[in-house]
C-alpha positions in Angstrom: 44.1 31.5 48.7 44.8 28.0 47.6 41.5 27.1 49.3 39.6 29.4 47.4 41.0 28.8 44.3 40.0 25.5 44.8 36.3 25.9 46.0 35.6 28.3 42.6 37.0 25.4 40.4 34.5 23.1 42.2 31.8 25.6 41.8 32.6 26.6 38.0 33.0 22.6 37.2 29.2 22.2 39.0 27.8 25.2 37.1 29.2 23.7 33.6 27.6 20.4 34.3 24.0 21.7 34.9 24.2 23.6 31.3 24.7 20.3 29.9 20.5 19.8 30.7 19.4 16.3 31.8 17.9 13.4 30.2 14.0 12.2 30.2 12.9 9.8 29.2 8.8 9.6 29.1 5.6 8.9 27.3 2.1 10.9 26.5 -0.5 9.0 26.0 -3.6 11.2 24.6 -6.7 10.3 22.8 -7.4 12.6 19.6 -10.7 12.8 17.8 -10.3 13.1 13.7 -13.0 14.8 12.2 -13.3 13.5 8.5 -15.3 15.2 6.3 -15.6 14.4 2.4 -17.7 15.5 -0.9 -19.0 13.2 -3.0 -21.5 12.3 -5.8 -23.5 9.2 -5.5 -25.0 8.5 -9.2 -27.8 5.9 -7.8 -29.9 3.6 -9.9 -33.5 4.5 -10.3 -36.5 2.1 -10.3 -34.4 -1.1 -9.0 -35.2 -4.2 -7.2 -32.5 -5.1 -4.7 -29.3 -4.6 -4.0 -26.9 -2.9 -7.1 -22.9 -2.9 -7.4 -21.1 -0.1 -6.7 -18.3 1.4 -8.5 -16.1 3.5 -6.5 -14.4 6.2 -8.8 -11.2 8.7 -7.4 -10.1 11.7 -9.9 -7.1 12.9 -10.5 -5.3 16.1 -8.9 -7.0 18.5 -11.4 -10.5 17.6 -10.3 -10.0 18.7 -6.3 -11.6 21.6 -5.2 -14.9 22.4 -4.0 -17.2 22.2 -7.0 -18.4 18.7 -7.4 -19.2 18.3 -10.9 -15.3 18.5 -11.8 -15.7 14.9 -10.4 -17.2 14.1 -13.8 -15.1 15.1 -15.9 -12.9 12.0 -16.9 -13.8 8.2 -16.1 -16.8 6.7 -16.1 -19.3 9.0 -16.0 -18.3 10.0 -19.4 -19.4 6.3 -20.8 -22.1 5.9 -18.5 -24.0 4.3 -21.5 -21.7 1.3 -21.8 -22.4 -0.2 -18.6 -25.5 -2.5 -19.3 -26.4 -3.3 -15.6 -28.1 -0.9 -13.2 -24.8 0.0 -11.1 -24.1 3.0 -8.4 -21.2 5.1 -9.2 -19.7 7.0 -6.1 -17.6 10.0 -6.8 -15.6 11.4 -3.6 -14.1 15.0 -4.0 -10.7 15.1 -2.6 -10.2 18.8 -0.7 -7.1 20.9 -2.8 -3.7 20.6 -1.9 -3.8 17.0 -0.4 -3.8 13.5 -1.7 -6.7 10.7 -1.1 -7.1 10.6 2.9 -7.6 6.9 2.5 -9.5 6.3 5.8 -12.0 8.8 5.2 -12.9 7.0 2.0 -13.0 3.6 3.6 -15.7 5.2 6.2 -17.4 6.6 3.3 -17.5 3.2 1.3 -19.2 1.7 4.8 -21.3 4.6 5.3 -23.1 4.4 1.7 -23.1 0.4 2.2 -25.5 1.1 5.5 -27.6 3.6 3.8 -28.5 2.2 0.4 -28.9 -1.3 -1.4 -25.3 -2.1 -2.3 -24.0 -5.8 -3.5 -21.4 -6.1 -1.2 -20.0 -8.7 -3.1 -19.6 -6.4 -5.8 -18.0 -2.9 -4.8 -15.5 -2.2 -7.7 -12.6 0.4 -7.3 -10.8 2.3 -10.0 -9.1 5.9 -9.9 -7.1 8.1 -12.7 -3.4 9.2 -12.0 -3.9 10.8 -8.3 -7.1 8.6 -8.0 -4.9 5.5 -9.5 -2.7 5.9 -6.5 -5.2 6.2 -4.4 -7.4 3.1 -5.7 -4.2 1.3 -5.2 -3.1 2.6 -1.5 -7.2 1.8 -0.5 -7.0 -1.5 -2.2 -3.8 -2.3 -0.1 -5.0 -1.6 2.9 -8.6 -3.0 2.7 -8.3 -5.9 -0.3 -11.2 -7.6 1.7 -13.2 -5.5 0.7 -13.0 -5.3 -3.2 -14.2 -7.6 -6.1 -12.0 -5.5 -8.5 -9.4 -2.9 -8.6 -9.0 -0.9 -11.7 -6.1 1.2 -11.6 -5.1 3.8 -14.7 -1.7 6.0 -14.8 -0.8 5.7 -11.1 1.7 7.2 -9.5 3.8 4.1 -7.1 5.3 4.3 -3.8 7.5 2.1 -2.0 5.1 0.7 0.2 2.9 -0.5 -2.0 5.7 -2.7 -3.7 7.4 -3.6 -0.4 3.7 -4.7 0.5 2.4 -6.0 -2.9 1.1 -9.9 -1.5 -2.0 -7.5 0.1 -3.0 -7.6 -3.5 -2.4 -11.0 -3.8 -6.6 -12.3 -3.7 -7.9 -9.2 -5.8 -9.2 -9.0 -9.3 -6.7 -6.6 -10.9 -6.6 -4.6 -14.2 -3.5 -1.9 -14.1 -3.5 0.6 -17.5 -1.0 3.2 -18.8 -0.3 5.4 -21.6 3.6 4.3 -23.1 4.3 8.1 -24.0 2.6 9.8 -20.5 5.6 12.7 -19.6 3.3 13.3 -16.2 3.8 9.9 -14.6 6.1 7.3 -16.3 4.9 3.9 -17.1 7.5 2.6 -15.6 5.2 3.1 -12.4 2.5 0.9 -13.3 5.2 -1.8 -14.7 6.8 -2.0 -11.6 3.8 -2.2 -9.6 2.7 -5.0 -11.8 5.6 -7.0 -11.7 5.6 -7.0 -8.0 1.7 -8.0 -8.0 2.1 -10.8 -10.9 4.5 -12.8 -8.3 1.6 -13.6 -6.0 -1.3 -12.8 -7.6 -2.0 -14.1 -11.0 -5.0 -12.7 -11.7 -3.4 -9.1 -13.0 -3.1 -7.8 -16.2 -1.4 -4.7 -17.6 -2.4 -2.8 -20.7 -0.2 0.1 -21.5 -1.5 1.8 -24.8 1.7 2.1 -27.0 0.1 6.0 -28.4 -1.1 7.4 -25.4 0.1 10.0 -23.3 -1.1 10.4 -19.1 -5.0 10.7 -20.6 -5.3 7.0 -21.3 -8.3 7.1 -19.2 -9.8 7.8 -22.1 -8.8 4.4 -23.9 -9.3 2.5 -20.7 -12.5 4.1 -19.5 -14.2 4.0 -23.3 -13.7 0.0 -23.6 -17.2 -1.8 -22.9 -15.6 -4.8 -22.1 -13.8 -3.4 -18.8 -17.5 -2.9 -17.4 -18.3 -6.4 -17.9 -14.9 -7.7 -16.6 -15.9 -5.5 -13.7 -19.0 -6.5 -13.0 -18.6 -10.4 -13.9 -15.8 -10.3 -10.5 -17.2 -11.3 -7.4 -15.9 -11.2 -3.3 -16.1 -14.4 -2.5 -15.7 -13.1 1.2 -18.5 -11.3 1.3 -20.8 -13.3 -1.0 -24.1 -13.7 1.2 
């Protein structure tokens, strides 16, 4: 009996240590193919002779969707008039419920580049709350290839303060409305004091009676288009 006693502990004790599973430890390696697909409006000079700037413009969250002219309704388009030299303004549509898919609009940038006269030496980049977070995340991760960054009432994440000296060769204007209840100033004075420390050519306006549509005070202002288009890439000057 004492035998058998014995040979069911053994067994039982076996038994519990399989339940207990095993360890692996492996890799997958798998290739993946992103299909990126985007919307846009591309407001091209007629009747020029060589190559134009380009002004890249991201909307905010209210102007996703599917029906492109929304794309128009704040920024520059709305004070097309003030901007005295022949420049192309390209309008992405972001898809609803996401954010700017960054990438895509990088592939876009290079796309229109290939396919039309641009300046490369001039391709400007401003956006409008979502659009101001997304001029700044594109700016971050591809400075070289921007003569100026515009950004107005942006929302500010971590990495883009943690990683602020990617700024640190761009030609920077940061605006913000001191009343804006959507997205706190406090955003863009952040991200500006983290800028200023290595890159001193920054400046931030925040318009002391504006709420979050101080696109309107930023956007109206002649003088931003010439700041604009008076910054060049020195990188990519040919």
């Amino acid at each position: 009996m004492k035998i058998l006693l014995t040979c069911l502990f053994t067994v039982s004790c076996c038994f519990a240590l399989n339940l207990k599973g095993q360890e692996i430890k492996a890799e997958m390696i798998k290739e993946t193919k992103k299909i990126q697909k985007i919307s846009y409006i591309l407001d091209y000079p007629k009747e020029t002779k060589g190559k134009v700037p380009l002004m890249v413009f991201l909307h905010g969250s209210g102007e996703r969707g599917t029906d492109l002219e929304k794309v128009k309704a704040n920024g520059p388009f709305n004070y097309r008039t003030l901007i005295e030299e022949p420049v192309a303004i390209l309008a992405p549509q972001c898809p609803d419920g996401v954010w700017w898919d960054t990438e895509t609009l990088y592939h876009l940038i290079k796309e229109i580049q290939q396919k039309y006269k641009i300046d490369e030496s001039r391709i400007m980049l401003t956006g409008l709350s979502m659009g101001g977070w997304g001029s700044l995340k594109l700016a971050m991760e591809h400075p070289e290839l921007f003569s100026a960054v515009v950004s107005v009432c942006p929302p500010v994440d971590r990495l883009m303060k943690v990683r602020a000296t990617q700024y640190k060769d761009l030609s920077m204007k940061i605006f913000h409305g001191a009343n804006d209840d959507v997205v706190s100033p406090m955003n863009a004075i952040e991200i500006y004091q983290a800028i200023k420390k290595v890159n001193k050519n920054i400046e931030l306006t925040i318009f002391p009676d504006d709420n979050h549509n101080s696109w309107d005070s930023a956007y109206s202002n002649p003088k931003l288009y010439e700041w604009m288009l008076a910054q060049k890439n020195s990188n990519n000057i040919k």
